[in-house]
C-alpha positions in Angstrom: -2.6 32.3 -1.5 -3.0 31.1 -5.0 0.9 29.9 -4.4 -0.4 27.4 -1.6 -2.9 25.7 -3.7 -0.9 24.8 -6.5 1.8 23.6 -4.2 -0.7 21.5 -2.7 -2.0 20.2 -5.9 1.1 19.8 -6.8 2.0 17.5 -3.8 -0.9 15.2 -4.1 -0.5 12.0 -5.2 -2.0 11.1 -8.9 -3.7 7.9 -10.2 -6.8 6.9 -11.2 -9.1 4.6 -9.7 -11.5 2.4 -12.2 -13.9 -0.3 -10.1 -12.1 -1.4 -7.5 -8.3 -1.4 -8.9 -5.8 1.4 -9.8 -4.7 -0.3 -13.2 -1.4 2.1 -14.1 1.4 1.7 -12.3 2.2 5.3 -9.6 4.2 7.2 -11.6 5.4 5.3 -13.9 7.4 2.8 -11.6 8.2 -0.8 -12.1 8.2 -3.1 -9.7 11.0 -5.3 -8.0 9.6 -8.7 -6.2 13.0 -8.8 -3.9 12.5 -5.1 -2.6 8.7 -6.1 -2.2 9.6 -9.0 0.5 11.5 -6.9 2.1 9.4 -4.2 3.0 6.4 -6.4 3.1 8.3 -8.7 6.2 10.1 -5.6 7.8 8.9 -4.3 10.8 10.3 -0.9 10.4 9.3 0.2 6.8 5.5 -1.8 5.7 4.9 -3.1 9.1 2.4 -5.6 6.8 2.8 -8.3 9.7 1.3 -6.7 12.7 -2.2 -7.4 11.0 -1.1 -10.1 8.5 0.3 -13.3 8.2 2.3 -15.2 4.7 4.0 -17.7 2.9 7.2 -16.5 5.7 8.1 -19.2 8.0 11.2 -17.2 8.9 8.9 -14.3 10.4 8.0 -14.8 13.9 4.8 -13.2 15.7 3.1 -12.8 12.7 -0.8 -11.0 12.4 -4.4 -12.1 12.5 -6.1 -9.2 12.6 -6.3 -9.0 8.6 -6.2 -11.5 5.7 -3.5 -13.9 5.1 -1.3 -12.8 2.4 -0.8 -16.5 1.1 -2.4 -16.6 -2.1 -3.1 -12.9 -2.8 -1.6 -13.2 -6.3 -4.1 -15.9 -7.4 -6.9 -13.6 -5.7 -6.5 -9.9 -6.8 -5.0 -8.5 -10.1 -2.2 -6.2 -9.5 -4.2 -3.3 -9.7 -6.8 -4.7 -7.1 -3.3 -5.1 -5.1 -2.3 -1.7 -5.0 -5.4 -0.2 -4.5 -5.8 -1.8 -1.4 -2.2 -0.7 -0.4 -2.9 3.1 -1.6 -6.4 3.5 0.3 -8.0 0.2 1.3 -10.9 2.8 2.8 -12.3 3.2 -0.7 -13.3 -0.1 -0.5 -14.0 -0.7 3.2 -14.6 2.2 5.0 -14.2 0.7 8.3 -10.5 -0.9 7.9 -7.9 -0.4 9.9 -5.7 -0.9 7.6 -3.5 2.5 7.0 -3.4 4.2 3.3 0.0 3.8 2.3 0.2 6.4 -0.1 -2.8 8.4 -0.3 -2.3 11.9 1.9 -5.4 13.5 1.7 -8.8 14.0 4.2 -6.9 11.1 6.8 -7.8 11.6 10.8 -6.0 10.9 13.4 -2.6 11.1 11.8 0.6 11.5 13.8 2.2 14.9 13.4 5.4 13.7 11.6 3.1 12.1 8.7 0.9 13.8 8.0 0.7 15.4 4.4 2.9 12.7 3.8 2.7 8.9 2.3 4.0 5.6 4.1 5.6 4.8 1.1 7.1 6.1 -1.8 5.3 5.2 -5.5 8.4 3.0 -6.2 8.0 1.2 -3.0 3.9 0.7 -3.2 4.9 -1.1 -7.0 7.7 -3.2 -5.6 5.4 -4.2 -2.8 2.8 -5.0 -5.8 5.1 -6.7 -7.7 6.1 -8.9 -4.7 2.3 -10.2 -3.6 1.3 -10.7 -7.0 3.9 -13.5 -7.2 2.1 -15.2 -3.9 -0.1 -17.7 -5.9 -0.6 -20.3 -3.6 
């Protein structure tokens, strides 16, 4: 029994919240703007345009069900970014917006996710890295 919780700490994802941003970086990762774009416009891996719309004329059929993404940089700091992207219901508990990395006390989560995050800590940074260069 004592094996299973420590497993299960060990599993949990770490970072620190202060006010309403994680400041550090998950686990230690930097960023890449090009690997951001891409998961931020696919509609396989972030799915961000089902609910939001950019600065991506190529995309068809984008959101309006959550902000526009135009901007975003000049708006939030990098750690307001990704904690929004890691569990947007610490701020807003009635989002629909999915938390992308956190694991832990999530309802109605399909069978072949749960215990684990959308996406990895490298990919929540490059998707960081990517918005925070969306100034205007």
């Amino acid at each position: 029994m004592m094996w299973a919780i420590t497993l299960a700490l060990a599993l949990a994802p770490a970072y620190t919240v202060v006010g309403d941003s994680i400041p550090e970086p998950l686990a230690g990762a930097v960023g890449d703007p090009a690997r951001g774009r891409e998961i931020v416009t696919s509609r396989q891996t972030g799915l961000c345009l089902l609910c939001h719309s950019g600065p991506f004329p190529e995309e068809r059929f984008q959101g309006d069900l959550a902000p526009s993404l135009a901007g975003v940089g000049a708006r939030l700091t990098e750690g307001q970014i990704r904690l929004r992207i890691v569990d947007p219901r610490s701020l807003d508990p009635n989002t629909i917006m999915p938390s992308y990395y956190r694991t832990d006390g999530l309802d109605r989560v399909a069978e072949a996710w749960r215990g684990k995050p959308i996406l990895s800590a490298g990919q929540i940074e490059d998707v960081v890295a990517f918005l925070a260069t969306l100034k205007d």
